[in-house]
C-alpha positions in Angstrom: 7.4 19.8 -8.8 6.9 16.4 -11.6 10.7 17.2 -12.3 11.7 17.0 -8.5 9.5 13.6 -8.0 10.9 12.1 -11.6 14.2 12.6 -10.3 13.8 11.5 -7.1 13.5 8.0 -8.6 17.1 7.5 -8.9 17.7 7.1 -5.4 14.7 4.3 -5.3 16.8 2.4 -8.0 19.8 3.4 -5.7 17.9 1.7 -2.5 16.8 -1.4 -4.7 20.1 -2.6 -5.6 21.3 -2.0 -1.8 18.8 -4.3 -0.6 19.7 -6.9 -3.3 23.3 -6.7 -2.3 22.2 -6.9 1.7 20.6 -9.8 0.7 22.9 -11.6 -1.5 25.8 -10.8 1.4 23.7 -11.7 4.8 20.1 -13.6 5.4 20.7 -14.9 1.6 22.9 -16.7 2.8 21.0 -18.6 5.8 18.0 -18.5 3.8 16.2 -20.9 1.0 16.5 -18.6 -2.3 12.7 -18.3 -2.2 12.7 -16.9 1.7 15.4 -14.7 1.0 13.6 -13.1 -2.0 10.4 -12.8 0.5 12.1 -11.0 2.6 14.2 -8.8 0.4 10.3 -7.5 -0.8 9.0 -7.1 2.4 11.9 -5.3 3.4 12.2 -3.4 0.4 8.6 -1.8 0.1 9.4 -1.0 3.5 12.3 1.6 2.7 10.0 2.5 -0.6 7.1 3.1 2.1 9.6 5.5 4.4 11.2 7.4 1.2 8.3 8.4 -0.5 6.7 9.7 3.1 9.8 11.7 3.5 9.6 13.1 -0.4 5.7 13.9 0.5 6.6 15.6 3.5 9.2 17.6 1.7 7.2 18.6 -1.5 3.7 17.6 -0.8 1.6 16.9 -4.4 -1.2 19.5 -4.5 -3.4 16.8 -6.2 -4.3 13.6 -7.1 -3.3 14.2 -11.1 0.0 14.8 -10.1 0.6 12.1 -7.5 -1.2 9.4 -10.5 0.9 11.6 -13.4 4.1 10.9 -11.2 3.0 7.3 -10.4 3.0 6.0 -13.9 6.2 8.0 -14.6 7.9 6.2 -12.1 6.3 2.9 -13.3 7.7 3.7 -17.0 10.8 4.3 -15.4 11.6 1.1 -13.8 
């Protein structure tokens, strides 16, 4: 299960550097930098919010350990 969830991160990096590019090719444009930045981290921990719901629905964490375990894995990670 920790295995599934570490490499699961890759597609997170994956979405990160989609929404940079969305930003840097469309509102980033129209936008102050600052603005465009604020939005890019709303939107973001937005798509973070929606893929980690769909991992849990997949392969729910039987407990808290593993959810924090997997947390600061993810945090090393990036």
């Amino acid at each position: 299960m920790v295995v599934r969830y570490i490499l699961a991160w890759v597609p997170m990096a994956v979405l990160a550097i989609l929404n940079g590019t969305l930003r840097q090719f469309t509102y980033g444009k129209v936008m102050s930098t600052l603005h465009a930045h604020q939005l890019s981290t709303v939107t973001l921990i937005l798509i973070f919010f929606a893929y980690v719901w769909l991992l849990n629905s997949l392969w729910p964490l039987p407990s808290l350990t593993q959810a924090v375990l997997i947390g600061l894995v993810w945090l090393l990670l990036t």
